[in-house]
N, C-alpha and C positions, 0 to 999 in steps of 0.2 A: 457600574463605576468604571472611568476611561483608565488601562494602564498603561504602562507602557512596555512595548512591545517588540523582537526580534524574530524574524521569522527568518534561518537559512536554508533557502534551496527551492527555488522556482519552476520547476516541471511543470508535468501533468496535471499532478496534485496539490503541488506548493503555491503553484502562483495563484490557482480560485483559494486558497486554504485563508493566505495570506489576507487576501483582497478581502473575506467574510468579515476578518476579525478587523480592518479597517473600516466595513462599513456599518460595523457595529460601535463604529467609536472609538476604538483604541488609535492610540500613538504608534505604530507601526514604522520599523526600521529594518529593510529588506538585504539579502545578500544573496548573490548566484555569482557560480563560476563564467558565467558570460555576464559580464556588468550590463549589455544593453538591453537584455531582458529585465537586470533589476531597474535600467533608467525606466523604460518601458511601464513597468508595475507602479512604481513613485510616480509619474503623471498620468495612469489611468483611476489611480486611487487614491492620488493625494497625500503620500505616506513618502517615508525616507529613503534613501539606500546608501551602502558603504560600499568599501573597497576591498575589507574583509571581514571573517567572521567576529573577529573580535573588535572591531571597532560598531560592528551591526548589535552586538551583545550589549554593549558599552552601559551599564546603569539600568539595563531593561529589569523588568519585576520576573518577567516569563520569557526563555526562548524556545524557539519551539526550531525541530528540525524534518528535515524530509528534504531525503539526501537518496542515493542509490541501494548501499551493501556496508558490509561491517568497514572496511578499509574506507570507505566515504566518510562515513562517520567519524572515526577516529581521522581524518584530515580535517572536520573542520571543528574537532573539539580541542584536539590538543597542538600543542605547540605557541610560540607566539603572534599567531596570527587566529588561533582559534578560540571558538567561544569561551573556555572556562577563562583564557585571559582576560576577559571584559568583565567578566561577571561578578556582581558583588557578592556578599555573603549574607544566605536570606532568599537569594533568585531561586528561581527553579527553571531547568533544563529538561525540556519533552521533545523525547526523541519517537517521531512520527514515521520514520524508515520501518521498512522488512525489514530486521538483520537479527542475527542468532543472539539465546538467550545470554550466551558467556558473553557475547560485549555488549549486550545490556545491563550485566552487573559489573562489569568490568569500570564501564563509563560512567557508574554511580558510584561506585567507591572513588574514584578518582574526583567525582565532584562534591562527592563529602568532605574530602579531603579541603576543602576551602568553603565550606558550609555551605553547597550550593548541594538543594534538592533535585530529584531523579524519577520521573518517571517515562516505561517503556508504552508507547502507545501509538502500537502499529492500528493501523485502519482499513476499513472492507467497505468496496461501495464503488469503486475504479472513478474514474475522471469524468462521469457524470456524476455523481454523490459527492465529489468535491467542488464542480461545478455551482449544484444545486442546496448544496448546503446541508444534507442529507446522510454523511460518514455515519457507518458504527465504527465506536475506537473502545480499543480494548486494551488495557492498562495493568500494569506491574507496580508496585511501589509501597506508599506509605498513604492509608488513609486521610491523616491530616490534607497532605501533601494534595491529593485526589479531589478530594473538596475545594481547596481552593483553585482549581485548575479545572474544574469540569463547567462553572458558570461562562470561563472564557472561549472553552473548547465548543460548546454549545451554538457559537457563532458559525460553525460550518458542520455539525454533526445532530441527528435526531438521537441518539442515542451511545451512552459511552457508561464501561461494565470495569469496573475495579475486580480482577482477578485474583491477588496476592501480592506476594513481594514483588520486587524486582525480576526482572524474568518474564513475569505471569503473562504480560500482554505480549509478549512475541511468541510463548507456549501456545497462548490460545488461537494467534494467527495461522502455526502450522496447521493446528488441527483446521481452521476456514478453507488455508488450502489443501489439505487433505481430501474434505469432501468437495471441496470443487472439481480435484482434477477426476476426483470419479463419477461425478454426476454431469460432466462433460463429455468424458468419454462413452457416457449410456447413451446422452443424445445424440451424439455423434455417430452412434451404431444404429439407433432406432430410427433416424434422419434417413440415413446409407441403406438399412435394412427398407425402409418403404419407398424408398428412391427404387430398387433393385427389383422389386416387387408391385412396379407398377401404380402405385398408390399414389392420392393426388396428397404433400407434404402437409400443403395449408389445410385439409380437411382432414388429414391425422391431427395436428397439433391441435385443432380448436375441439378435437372431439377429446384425443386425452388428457389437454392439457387441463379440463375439468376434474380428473380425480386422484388418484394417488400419484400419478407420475409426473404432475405438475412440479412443476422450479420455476425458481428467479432464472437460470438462464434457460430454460423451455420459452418462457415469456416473454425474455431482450432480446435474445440472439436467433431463436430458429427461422426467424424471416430473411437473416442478411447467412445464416447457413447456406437455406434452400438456396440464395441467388449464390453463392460462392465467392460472398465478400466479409473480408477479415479482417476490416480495418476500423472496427468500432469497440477496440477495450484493452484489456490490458494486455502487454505484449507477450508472446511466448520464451522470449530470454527471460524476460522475468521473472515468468511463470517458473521455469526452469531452477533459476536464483532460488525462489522461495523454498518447491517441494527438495532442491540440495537440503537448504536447511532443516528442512522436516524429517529428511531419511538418516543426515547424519545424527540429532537426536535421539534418534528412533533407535540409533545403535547404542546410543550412550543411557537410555533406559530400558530397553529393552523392548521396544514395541514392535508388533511386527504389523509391516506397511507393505503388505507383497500389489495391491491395486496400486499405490502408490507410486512404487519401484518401477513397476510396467508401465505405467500411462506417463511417467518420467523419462521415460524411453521414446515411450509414442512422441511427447514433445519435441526430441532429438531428433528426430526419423521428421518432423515438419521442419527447425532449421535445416538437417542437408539436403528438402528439397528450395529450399532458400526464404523460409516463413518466419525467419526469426522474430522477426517485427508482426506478423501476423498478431491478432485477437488470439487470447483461448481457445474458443469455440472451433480454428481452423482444426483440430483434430477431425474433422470431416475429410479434409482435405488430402488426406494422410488415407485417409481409403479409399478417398477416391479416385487418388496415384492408385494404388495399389491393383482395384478392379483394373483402372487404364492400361496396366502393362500385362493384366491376361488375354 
């Protein structure tokens, strides 16, 4: 069934996101802080764009967001240019950004507040899985609410997991980065470690990448490691952004993240040698300064 549709915030992620649920048929009506991207988007797909979030909102059934960080969000939700101005009562507002769980429930009370539903539904899969149609989203909210939003979300994602309340889907993102930044950080030692040791990289990886020490990024990334290119995913600011939110939780329940803390550092040590923008994966890169100045 076609609805109608608001998508704000055109990246990486937003603008394939966007474009899936267009070419599944929906009414789509786009917004980005650079309008010529949204003009862009409206004549690659066919679909609408405004001037802002709430006029992009305006009578939509579902908006959907993916945005940067908690302060992104809260600019294009509130005030009178942002979406809850548009929205009717009945709508549902999905919010597709990283950002911490307090302004995941923060942004739902607030939208309850004018009868508009809430769900947090951060996503894993980087800008090829948004590309390809391929997202896992992981979801905070209200079952009713989940159901009717998973047949649309389905347009750009294989897979999407109703976690709990509100909150739940940005909880569960930490933990995705959690084990990423340390299963990063292993190949990035084990890469370095047969690098130093003389060993041919490509005939490491094809032989362990068969048994337990296999990964998804064993599998995307160790070929653009070995050449010393970092410019295929998501960005290490990012990176950074997200495991923040992970550790400051981590205080406010009590968890201890000490791999966490430390490979949150390593990240830091690749921006000042100027990687910000780097892939993940450059935590190689970071050792491989490091040998260079022995």
């Amino acid at each position: 069934m076609s609805m109608k549709l608001a998508f704000i915030g055109l990246g990486v992620m937003g603008y394939p996101m966007a474009g899936h649920l267009a070419n599944a048929g929906h009414q789509v009506c786009v917004y980005n802080r650079t309008t010529a991207k949204a003009e862009n988007w409206a004549v690659q797909y066919g679909g609408d764009y405004a001037t802002t979030p709430a006029l992009a909102a305006k009578g939509a059934d579902i908006v959907f967001l993916c945005v940067g960080n908690d302060d992104d969000l809260r600019s294009v939700v509130y005030g009178e240019s942002g979406v809850l101005t548009g929205m009717n009562a009945g709508a549902v507002l999905v919010d597709h950004t990283t950002t911490s769980a307090k302004v995941a429930i923060e942004v739902a009370n607030k939208a309850a507040e004018q009868g508009v539903a809430f769900l947090d539904a951060p996503v894993s899969g980087g800008q090829a899985g948004a590309e390809n149609g391929v997202l896992t989203v992981m979801v905070g909210g209200e079952h009713a609410t989940f159901e009717r939003v998973q047949p649309v979300m389905s347009a750009y994602s294989r897979f999407s997991q109703l976690l709990g309340k509100v909150g739940s889907g940005q909880t569960c993102k930490m933990v995705n980065q959690i084990c990423i930044a340390g299963v990063v950080q292993g190949l990035a030692e084990g890469l370095h470690f047969a690098k130093q040791a003389g060993l041919d990289g490509e005939k490491v990886i094809e032989t362990i990448s068969k048994g337990a020490a296999g990964s998804w990024q064993m599998e995307n990334r160790y070929k653009t490691m070995l050449a010393g290119e970092y410019e295929f995913g998501f960005a290490v600011d990012w990176m950074r952004k997200d495991l923040g939110i992970a550790l400051d939780e981590a205080r406010n329940n009590g968890a201890s993240l000490p791999l966490t803390a430390m490979v949150d550092q390593y990240y830091a040590d690749v921006q000042a040698l100027g990687g910000g923008r780097y892939d993940t994966s450059s935590l190689l890169a970071r050792l491989d300064a490091i040998h260079d100045k022995k």
